[in-house]
N, C-alpha and C positions, 0 to 999 in steps of 0.2 A: 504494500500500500504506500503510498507517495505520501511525503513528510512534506506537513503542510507551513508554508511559510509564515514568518511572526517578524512583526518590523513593532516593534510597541511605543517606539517616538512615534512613529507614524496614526496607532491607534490612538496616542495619549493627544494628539492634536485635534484627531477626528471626533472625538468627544468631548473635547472642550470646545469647539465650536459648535458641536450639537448642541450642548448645556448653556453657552451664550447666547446662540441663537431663540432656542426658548426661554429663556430668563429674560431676554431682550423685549419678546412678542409677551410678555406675560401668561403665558401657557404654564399651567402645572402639571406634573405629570399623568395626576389622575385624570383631568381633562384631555391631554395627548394619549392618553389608552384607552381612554371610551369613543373619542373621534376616528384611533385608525387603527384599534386593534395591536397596537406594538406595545410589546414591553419596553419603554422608552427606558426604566429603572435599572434596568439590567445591563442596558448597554450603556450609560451614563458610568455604572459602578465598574463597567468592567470586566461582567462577568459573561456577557454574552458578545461574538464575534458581529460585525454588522455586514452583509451581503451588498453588494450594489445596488440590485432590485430595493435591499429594504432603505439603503441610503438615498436613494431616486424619490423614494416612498417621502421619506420624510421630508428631505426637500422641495417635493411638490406639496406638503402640506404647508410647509413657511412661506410658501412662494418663494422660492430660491432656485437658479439653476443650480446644477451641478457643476460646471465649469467657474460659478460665482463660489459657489462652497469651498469649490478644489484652492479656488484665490486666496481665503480668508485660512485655512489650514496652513495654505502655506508662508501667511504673513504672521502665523502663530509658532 
């Protein structure tokens, strides 16, 4: 089975702009899991990896591209 890559500066950026971004929009998390269904909790702590698809996901909830998200990650 293929050993799965782990960049963790990479993830520790990707959710600190998740977590800014909805602290920004004033969304809590119980509000962002009754709206789309994601354990927003889980991946904020860490404990759960984030897919493109669900990353897509969330940035169409904030109105955000992805290519704007990708910006902001990497000025973090």
């Amino acid at each position: 089975m293929p050993k799965h890559l782990q960049n963790t500066v990479l993830s520790k950026r990707i959710v600190f702009c998740i977590k800014e971004i909805r602290k920004t929009k004033n969304i809590t998390l119980e509000v962002f899991y009754f709206d789309t269904g994601i354990h927003l909790a889980r991946i904020e702590q860490g404990k759960q990896n984030i897919t493109i698809a669900t990353l897509s996901h969330i940035c169409d909830y904030f109105e955000i591209s992805l290519s704007t998200f990708f910006l902001l990650v990497e000025e973090k």
